[in-house]
N, C-alpha and C positions, 0 to 999 in steps of 0.2 A: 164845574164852574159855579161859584156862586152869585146866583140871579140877583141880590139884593146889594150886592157889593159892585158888580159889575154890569156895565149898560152899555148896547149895541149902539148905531146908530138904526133910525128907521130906516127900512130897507128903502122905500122912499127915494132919501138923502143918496145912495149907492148910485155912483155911476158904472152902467150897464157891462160895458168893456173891461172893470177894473175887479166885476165879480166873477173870483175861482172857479165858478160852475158855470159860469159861462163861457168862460176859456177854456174849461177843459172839454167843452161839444166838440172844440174842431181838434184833436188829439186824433181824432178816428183820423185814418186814409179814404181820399175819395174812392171811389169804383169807377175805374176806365171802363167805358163801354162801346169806345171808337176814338181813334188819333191815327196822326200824321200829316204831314204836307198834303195839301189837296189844292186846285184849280177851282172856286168855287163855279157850279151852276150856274149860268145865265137865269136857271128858272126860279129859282131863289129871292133874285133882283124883281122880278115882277107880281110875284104875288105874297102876300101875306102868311105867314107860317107860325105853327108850334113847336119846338122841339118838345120830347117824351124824357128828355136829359137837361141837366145844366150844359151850356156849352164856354168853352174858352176859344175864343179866336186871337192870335198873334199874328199882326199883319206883314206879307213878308215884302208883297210889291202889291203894290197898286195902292187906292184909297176906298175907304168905302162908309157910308153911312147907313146904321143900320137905325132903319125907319119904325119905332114902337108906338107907332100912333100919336100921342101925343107928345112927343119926345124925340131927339134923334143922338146916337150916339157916332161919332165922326171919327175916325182911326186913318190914319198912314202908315208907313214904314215903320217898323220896330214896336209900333205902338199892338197892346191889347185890350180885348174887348171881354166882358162877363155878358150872360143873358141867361139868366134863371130857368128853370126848366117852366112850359107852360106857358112862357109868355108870347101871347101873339107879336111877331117882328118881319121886318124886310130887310135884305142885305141890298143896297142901293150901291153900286159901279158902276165903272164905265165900262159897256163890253165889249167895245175894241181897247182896250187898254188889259182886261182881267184883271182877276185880283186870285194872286196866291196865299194859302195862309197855314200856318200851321193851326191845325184845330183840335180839339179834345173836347169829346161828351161825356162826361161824369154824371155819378147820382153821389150822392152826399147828402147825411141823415143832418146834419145842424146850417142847409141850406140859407133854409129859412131867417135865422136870427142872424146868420154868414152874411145874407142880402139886408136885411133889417142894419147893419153895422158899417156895411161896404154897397150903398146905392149903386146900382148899373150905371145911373147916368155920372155917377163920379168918379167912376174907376178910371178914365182915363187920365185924368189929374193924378189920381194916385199913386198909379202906374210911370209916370213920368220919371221919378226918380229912379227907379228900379229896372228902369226898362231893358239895359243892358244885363243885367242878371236874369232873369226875365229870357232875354233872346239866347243866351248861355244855357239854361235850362232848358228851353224846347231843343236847342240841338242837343244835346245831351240824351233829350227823349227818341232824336229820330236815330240817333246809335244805336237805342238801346233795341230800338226799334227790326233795327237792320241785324243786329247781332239773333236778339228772337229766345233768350234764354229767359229761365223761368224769376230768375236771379235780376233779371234786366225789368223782366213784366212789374216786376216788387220795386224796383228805383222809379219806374215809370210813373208809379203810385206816388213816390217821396214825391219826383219833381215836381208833381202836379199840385199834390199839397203844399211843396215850397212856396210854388206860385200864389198860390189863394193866400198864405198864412205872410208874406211880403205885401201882397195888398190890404191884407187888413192892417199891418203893422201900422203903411203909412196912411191908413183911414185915422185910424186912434191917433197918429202925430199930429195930421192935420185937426184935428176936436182939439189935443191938447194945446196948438200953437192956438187957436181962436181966442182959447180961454187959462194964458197964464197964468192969473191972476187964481184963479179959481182952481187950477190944478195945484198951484203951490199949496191953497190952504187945504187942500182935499188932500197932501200928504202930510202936512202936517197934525190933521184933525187921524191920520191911522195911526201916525207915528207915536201920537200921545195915547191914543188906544192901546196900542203896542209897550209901549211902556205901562200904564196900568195895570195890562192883565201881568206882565212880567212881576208889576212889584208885590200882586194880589198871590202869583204862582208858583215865586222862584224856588221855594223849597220841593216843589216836585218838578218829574224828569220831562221838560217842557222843550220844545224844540221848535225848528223853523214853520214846518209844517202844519205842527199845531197851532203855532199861534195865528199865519196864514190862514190856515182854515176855521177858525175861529172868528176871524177878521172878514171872513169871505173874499180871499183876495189872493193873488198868485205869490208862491215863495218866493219866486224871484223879484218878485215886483216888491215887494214887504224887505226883503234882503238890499236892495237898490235904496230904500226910503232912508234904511237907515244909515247908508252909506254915504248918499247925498245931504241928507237934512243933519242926519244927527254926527256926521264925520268921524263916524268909529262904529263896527259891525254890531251886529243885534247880539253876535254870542257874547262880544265884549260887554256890552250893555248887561248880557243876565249875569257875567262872573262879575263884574262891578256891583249889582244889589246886592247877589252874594255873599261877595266880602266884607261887604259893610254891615251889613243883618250879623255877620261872623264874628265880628269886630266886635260888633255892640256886645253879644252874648257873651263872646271870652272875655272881655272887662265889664262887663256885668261879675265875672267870676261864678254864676250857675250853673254851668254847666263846662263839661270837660271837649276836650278837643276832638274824642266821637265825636258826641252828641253835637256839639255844634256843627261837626260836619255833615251830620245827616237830618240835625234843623232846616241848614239851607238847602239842603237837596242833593249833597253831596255821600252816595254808597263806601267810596272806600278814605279812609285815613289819612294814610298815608296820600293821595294824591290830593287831597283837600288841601294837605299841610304845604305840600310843595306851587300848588296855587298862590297857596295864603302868603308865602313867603317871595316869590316872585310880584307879588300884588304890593306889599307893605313893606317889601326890605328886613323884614324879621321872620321868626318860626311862628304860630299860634302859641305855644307853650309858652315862648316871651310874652304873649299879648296877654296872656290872662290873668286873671287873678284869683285869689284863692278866698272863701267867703268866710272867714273865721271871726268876724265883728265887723260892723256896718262902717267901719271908716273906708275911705277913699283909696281907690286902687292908686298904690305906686308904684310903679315902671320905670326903668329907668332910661327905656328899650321904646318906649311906645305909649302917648298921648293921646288918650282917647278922643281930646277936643280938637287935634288935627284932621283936617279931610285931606285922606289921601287920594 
C-alpha cells in the first residue's frame, strides 16, 4: 500500500468494538470448568466470595441478587447473570424459597476486553432480549450434559460461547442505538475509505478481506456497509472501477484487450472480455480503438462520453 496516497484514520478516531482484532479475541471457545443445574448454597448468600473462574448463572427459580459491594446485580426467572473471575460477590436469596440455576465456570483468554465491552452490571439489560435463546441454550447444555460424549463436551463449549457472543452482540446494538447519528457517519467515513483504497488498488488481486483488514474492521461488517450505505456489493463496486479504468484504456486505443485486462487486474482474457460485455452491452474489441493518428475515436458501438 502506498503510504503517501493512502491515509488511515487515527487509531484514536476507531471505535473499540468495530476493530477486526478485537473481535477476533473472542473466536477462541471458552474452557468449561464446571456446569449444570444446581441448588445454590445457603453459604454463598451470607458471605463474601471469589470465584478462581468467570461464572455464568441463568436463573431457573427463585430471585436473587448478587451483592459486589458497591453494586448489585438483580436476576429472576429466565434471566442471566456474568461475574468476572476474581471479583469479590454475594448471591443474596431467599432460603426458604431457594434459588435454582443453571451455572457454568469458564476461563476465557479475551475476558478481560469481553468485560471491558459487556459491564456485569449491564448484562442483564442485555440479556433481556435474547433471553429465550439463552434458556434454549442451557437446556441444550444439560442434554448434552446427560448424554456425556466427547462430541457433546465440544457443543458445550459452542453453547457457552453462543451465549457470551449474543450478549455482546446486544451490548454493541445498545452503544449503537445511543448514538445513531454518529454510527451512520462512522460508516460512511469506512465506506469512503473503502472505496479509495479500491480506486488506489483495483488493478491488483484485492479482496474482502484485505480490504477489511486494512480497514481494521470485520469482513462482514465492511460487506454490510456496503450493502447498506452504498446499495450494491463491494465486488460490484471493484468490477465497476474496473470497467471504467477498461473503458477509458480501450478508447484511449493504447493498449489491446490483454493489456487492458491485466491493467485493471484482470489474469485471464477471455473472462475480462465476457465481464466487459455483460457490464457495457458490447465486446472490448468494439470499445476500442486503434492509434494510427491523433484524431478521435469513432465507434459506432460505444461512446466514451456515456457513464454507463
Amino acid at each position: 500500500m502506498n503510504a503517501s496516497k493512502y491515509h488511515s484514520r487515527d487509531k484514536t478516531q476507531r471505535r473499540p468494538f468495530r476493530d477486526a482484532a478485537v473481535l477476533k479475541k473472542f473466536y477462541q471457545l471458552p474452557e468449561i470448568k464446571s456446569i449444570g443445574k444446581m441448588i445454590l448454597d445457603p453459604v454463598w448468600a451470607r458471605k463474601m466470595h471469589k470465584s478462581a473462574t468467570n461464572e455464568l448463572m441463568h436463573v431457573i427459580r427463585g430471585n436473587v441478587a448478587i451483592n459486589l459491594g458497591k453494586s448489585r446485580l438483580e436476576a429472576g426467572p429466565g434471566d442471566t447473570l456474568l461475574v468476572p473471575v476474581g471479583t469479590a460477590h454475594r448471591d443474596e436469596f431467599n432460603l426458604s424459597v431457594g434459588l435454582e440455576v443453571f451455572y457454568v465456570c469458564f476461563n476465557w483468554p479475551p475476558f478481560k476486553t469481553y468485560f471491558r465491552l459487556v459491564p456485569p452490571d449491564k448484562v442483564p439489560q442485555f440479556c433481556a432480549p435474547v433471553s429465550a435463546e439463552i434458556g434454549k441454550l442451557c437446556d441444550r447444555m444439560q442434554i448434552g450434559l446427560d448424554t456425556g460424549t466427547e462430541a457433546d463436551q465440544l457443543l458445550i463449549n459452542s453453547y457457552t460461547h453462543n451465549i457470551l457472543l449474543l450478549i455482546l452482540r446486544e451490548a454493541l446494538r445498545a452503544d449503537t442505538r445511543h448514538n445513531p447519528d454518529d454510527r451512520r457517519h462512522h460508516g460512511q467515513v469506512l465506506l469512503a475509505e473503502a472505496r479509495q483504497y479500491i480506486d488506489l488498488h483495483y488493478a491488483e488481486q484485492i479482496s474482502l478481506d484485505q480490504i477489511a483488514d486494512t480497514l481494521r474492521i470485520s469482513p462482514f461488517y465492511l460487506s454490510h456497509l456496503f450493502s447498506r450505505e452504498g446499495d450494491f456489493s463491494l465486488v460490484e463496486y471493484i468490477t465497476q472501477v474496473r470497467m471504467r479504468k477498461a473503458k477509458d484504456l480501450l478508447a484511449g486505443g493504447t493498449k489491446n484487450v490483454s493489456e487492458a485486462a491485466y491493467a485493471v487486474g484482470y489474469n485471464d482474457g477471455n473472462y475480462f472480455s465476457k465481464v466487459f460485455h455483460r457490464y457495457f452491452g458490447i465486446s472490448p474489441q468494439a470499445a476500442r480503438c486503434t492509434p494510427p493518428s491523433d484524431k478521435q475515436c469513432v465507434n459506432t458501438h460505444f461512446n466514451p462520453d456515456i457513464s454507463y
